[in-house]
N, C-alpha and C positions, 0 to 999 in steps of 0.2 A: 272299460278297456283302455282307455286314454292316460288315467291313472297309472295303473298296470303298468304301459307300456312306460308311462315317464320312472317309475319308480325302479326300473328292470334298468334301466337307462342309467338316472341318478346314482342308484345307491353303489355299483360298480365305477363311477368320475371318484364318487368322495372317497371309494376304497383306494383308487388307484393312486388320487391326488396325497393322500395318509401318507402312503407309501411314498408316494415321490418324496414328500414334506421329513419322513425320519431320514429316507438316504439321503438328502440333501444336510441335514443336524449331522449326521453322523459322518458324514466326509468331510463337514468343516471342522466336528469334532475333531477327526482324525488329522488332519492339516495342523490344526493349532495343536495337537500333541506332538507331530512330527516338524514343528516349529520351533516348541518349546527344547524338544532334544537335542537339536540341531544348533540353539544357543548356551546348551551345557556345554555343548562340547567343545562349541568355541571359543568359551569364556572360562574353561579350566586352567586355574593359573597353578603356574610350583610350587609357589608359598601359601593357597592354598585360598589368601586374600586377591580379589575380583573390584578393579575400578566400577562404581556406578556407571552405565554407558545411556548419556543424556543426548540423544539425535533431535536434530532441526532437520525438516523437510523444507528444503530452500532451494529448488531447482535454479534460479538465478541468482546466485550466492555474491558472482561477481560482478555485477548490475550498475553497484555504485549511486544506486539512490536511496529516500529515506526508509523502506522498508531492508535493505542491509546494514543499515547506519545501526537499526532496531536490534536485528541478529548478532553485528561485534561484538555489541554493548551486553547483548545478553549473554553470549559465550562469558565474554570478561569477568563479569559481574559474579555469574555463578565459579567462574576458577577462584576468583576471589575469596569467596563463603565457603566452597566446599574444597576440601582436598583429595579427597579420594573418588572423583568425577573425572571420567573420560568426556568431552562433547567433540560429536559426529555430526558433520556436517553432509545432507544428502544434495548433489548438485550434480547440473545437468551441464556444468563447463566446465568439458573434456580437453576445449581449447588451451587450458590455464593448468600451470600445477599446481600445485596446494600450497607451496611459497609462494607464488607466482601471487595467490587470492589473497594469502596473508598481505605480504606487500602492499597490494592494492588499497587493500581495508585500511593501513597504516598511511599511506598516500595520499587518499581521499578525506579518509573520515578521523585523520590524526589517532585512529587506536591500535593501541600494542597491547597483544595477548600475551598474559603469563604462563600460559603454556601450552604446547603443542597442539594443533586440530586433528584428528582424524576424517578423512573425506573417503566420501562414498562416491564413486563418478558412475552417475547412470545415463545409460547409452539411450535409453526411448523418450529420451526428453519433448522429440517431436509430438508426442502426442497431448501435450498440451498447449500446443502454438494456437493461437486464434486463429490464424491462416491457414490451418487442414480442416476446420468445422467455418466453410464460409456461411452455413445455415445451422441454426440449434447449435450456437458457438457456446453457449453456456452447460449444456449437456454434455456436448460434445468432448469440451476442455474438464469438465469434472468427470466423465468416466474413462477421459485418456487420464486423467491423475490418481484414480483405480488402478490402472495398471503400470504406471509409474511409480507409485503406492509399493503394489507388490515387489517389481523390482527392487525395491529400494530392501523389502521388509527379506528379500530373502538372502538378497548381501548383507546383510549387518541386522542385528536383531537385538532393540534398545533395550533397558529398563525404563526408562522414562521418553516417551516421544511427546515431540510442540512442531505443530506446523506452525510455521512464523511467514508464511506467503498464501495463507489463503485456499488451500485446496483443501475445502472441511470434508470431500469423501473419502480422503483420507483414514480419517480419525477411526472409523468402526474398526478399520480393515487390520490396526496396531495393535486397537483394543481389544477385541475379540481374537483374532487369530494370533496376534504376535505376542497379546497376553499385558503390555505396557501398562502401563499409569500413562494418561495422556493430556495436553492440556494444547492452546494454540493460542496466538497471539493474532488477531484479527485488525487487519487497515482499515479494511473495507469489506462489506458483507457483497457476496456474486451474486447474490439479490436483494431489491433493498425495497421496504411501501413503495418510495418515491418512482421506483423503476415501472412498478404496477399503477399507479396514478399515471405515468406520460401516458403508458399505452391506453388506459381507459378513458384518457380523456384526448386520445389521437393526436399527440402532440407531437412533431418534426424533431427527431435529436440524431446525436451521431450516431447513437443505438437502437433507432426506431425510424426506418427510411420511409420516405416518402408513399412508397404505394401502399405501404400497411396502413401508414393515416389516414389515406385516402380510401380504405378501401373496408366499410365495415366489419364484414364476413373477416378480410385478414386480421384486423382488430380482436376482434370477438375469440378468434383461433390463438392468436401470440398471448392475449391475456387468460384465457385455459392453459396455457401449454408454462407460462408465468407463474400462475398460480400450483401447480403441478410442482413445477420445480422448486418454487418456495415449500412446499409442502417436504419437498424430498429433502430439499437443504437443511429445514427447523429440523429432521428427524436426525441428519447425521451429522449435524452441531451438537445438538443436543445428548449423545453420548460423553462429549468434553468431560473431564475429570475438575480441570481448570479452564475457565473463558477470560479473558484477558483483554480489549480494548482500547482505541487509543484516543477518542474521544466522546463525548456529550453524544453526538450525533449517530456516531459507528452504536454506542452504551443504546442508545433508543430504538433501533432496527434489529441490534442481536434480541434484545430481552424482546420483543414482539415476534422475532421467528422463531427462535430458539427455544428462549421461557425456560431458561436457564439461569436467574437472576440469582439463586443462590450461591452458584460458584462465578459469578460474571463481575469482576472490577476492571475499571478505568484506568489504564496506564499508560500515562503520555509518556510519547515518542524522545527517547534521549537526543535533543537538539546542540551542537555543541557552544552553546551559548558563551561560554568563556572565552574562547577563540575570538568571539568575535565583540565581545564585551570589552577586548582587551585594544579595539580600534579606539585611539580619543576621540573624545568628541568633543566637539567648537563649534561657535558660530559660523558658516558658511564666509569663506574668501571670495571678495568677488572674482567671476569666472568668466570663461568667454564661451562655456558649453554645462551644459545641466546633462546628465544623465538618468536615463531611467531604467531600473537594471528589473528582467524577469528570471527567476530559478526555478527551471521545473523541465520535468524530463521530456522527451516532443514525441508527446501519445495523445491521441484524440481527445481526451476529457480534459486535456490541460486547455484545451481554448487557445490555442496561440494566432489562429488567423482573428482571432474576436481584439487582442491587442493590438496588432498589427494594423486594423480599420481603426481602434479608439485613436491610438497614435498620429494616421493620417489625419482621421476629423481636429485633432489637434494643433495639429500644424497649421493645418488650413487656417484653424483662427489666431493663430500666433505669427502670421507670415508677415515679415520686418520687422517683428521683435528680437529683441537680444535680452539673454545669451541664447545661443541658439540651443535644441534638446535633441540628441541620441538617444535612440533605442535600444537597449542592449538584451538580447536574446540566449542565455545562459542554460547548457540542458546538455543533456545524456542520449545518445543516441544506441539502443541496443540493435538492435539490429536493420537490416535492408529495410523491411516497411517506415522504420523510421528516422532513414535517410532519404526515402520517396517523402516524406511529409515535408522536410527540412527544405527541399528541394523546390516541396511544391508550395511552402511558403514563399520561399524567395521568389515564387514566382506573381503570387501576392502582391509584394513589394512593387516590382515591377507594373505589374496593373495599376497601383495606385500611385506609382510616380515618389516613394521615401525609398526606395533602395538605398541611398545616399546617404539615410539616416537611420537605417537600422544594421544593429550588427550579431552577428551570429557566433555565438563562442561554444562550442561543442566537445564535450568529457574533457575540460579543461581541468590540473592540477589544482587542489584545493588553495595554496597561494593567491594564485590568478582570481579564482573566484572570489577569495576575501579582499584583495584591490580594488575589483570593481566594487565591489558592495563598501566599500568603505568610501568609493571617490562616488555612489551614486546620490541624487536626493530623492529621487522616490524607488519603492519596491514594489513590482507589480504580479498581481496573480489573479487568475481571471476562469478558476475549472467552479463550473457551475456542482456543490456537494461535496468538497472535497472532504474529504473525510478527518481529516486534522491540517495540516500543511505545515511541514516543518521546514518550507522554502520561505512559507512568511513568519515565524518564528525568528528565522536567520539572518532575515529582512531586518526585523526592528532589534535586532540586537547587535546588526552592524551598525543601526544609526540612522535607515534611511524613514524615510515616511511610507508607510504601508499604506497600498489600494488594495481591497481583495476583495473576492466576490462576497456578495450580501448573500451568506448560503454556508448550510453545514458546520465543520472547526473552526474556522475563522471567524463568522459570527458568533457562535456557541459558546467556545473556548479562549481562543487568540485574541482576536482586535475587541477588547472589549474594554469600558471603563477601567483604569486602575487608581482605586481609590477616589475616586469622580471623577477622574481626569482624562482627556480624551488619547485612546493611543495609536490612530491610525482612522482609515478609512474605510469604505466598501459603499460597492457598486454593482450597479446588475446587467445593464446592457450600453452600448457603442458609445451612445449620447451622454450616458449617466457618467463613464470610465472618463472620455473623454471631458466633459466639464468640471470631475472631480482633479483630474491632473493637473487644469487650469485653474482651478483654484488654489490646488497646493502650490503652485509656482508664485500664485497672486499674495500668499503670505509674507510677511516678512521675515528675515530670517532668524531672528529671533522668537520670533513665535515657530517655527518649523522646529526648532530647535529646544524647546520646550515639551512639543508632542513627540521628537527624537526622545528626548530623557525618560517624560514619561512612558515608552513603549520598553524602553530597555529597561525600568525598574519593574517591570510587570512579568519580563519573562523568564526569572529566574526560576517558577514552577514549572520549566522545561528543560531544566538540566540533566546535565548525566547522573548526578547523585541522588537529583529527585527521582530520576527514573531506577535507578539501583536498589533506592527503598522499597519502592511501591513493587520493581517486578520479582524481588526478594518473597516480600509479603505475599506475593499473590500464587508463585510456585511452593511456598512452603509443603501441601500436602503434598504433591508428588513426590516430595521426600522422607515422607513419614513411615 
């Protein structure tokens, strides 16, 4: 009877669920066919010939750090190669007009496009801020870029789409309904082992607060709910046409989520190394002030209060030394949250009594920034994984002596032997940062000046030409 009844039960669920399962195929069928129409018609030219239309998904277009530094270069690159290429830029700054971003880009990152952008301005940008998901920010910010996504796909509908900012639920939603060739250029994966290792092993971070470490059951919950979402991310990476990379470390985490290793290459980040190659270099003048210059945008992971204490611990043991050492705090500020940060640094400083010695230079003109770096002697970067770092890149091709964390790009890729010869530093925590600064100051300048040459004959495999080759090579099929 039990039977019976479950079988009376069951077999009416699977009928019913069938049936959900076609009308759900056959509405998105019908979607991507009235997708597909909808880009005929907008794409009917008089002469009968149709530009390629190549879209970047790049909600923060005009950002001004090195993931737009990436997108110029890519736009450029490809005007270059192709001719008969439209690139569509989708962006969520309404505030700015599409000179307005040109400009900027040409401002900042010294690049001049050959030819015109098309820009998409979409209005729901909010739904990928970290600050509407103050819980399940990861979920949260990848199914509001679902329907940022859509938006995006129903204003303008590509032949070829790249998310080049990391929103990989993106990618199905172009590929399957908008019909695209699709490929994405990845900084950093929204989840990474390492992220599932703090949580299992209940470790304190800016991403992992206190009561969860403390609190098994919360542990046990955040890393189901981790492993869930890796699970969801490898699935809708893994439709990528092209997978793209920007370093050793980022290359190690997608092939393990994703297992996409066939279409996945390494393409480092276009640094504009010539810019800054083009500062002489000499042995240090004696000075009556050493500076020490940090480049990097003021977002949580960059670790900037972790500089701010090496620094004090510094001073402390330098106090009646000459020449005396500045701080200098060099970074991008997008938005309110990370003008509370800036803010709440200084208040840092204050606690610890260097206000006096630390300086704060914020979306300062590329000029400005290559002065300091040219007049700094060390360059400091302190974000625990960074996924490449083209602030310490720009570092030792200005000339200064790199510290950077023992961790990620920078170890992997960057500061690494060139030729057997030493080209830079790293460091892991306050003590470590702190008595490596004191020893770089304890060199002499001639030997400083040595590891200076060496670091800038190393990192000519982060140019914009080297990067023009490889991200040539790497979109090749999307245009096949």
């Amino acid at each position: 009877a039990c039977f019976r009844l479950l079988c009376s039960l069951l077999l009416p669920a699977l009928f019913l669920s069938g049936i959900l399962c076609v009308c759900l195929v056959v509405l998105l069928w019908g979607v991507r066919l009235w997708i597909q129409r909808k880009k005929q018609l907008s794409s009917a030219g008089g002469d009968g010939k149709r530009p390629l239309l190549v879209a970047f998904f790049h909600p923060y277009c005009n950002a001004g750090g090195g993931g737009e530094r990436v997108l110029w270069c890519a736009i450029r690159t490809l005007q270059k190669k192709y001719r008969n290429v439209t690139c569509v830029v989708y962006t969520g700054d309404r505030d700015a007009t599409g000179e307005e971003i040109v400009e900027g880009a040409f401002r900042r990152f010294n690049i001049k496009l050959i030819h015109p952008v098309k820009f998409v301005f979409l209005e729901k940008r909010f739904l990928v801020e970290a600050s509407l998901y103050p819980h399940f920010t990861l979920l949260g910010q990848s199914l509001g870029s679902v329907f940022l996504g859509w938006e995006a796909l129903l204003k303008c509908v590509p032949d070829i789409y790249i998310d080049s900012m990391g929103y990989a639920f993106t990618i199905p939603l172009f590929k399957y309904l908008g019909g695209c060739r699709v490929g994405c250029y990845v900084h950093y994966p929204t989840i990474s082992t390492d992220m599932l290792s703090v949580v299992r092993n209940q470790d304190t971070r800016f991403n992992n607060a206190a009561f969860i470490t403390s609190s098994p059951l919360f542990s046990k919950f955040k890393l189901f709910y981790y492993y869930f979402f890796a699970f969801m991310y490898g699935l809708v990476g893994s439709c990528s046409d092209v997978v793209m990379v920007n370093s050793s470390w980022t290359l190690n985490h997608i092939l393990s989520l994703w297992r996409a290793g066939a279409c996945t290459s390494v393409v480092y980040p276009p640094c504009d190394v010539q810019t800054f190659l083009d500062i002489p270099l000499e042995v240090e003048k004696s000075t009556s002030e050493y500076s020490i210059v940090s480049v990097s945008q003021f977002r949580p992971e960059k670790d900037h209060p972790l500089q701010i204490r090496a620094f004090a611990k510094l001073l402390k043991e330098r106090v009646g030394q000459q020449p005396s050492v500045k701080l200098i705090l060099i970074g991008g500020c997008r938005n309110q949250q990370d003008e509370e940060r800036v803010n709440n640094l200084k208040r840092l400083c204050e606690e610890l009594g260097v206000s006096d010695d630390v300086v704060f230079r914020i979306n300062i003109p590329f000029e400005e920034l290559k002065r300091h770096l040219a007049e700094a002697t060390i360059g400091l970067h302190t974000m625990w994984n960074e996924h490449f770092g083209i602030g310490v890149v720009e570092c030792m091709a200005a000339g200064t002596v790199i510290l950077a964390h023992n961790s990620g790009g920078p170890k992997l890729d960057i500061v690494v032997p060139h030729e057997g010869h030493v080209t830079g530093f790293l460091a892991e925590d306050e003590d470590n940062y702190a008595e490596t600064m004191a020893y770089i100051f304890s060199l002499s300048p001639e030997k400083r000046l040595e590891i200076r040459e060496n670091a800038r004959r190393s990192v000519h495999r982060f140019s914009d030409q080297h990067f023009e080759d490889t991200f040539l090579l790497s979109v090749e099929p999307l245009f096949k």
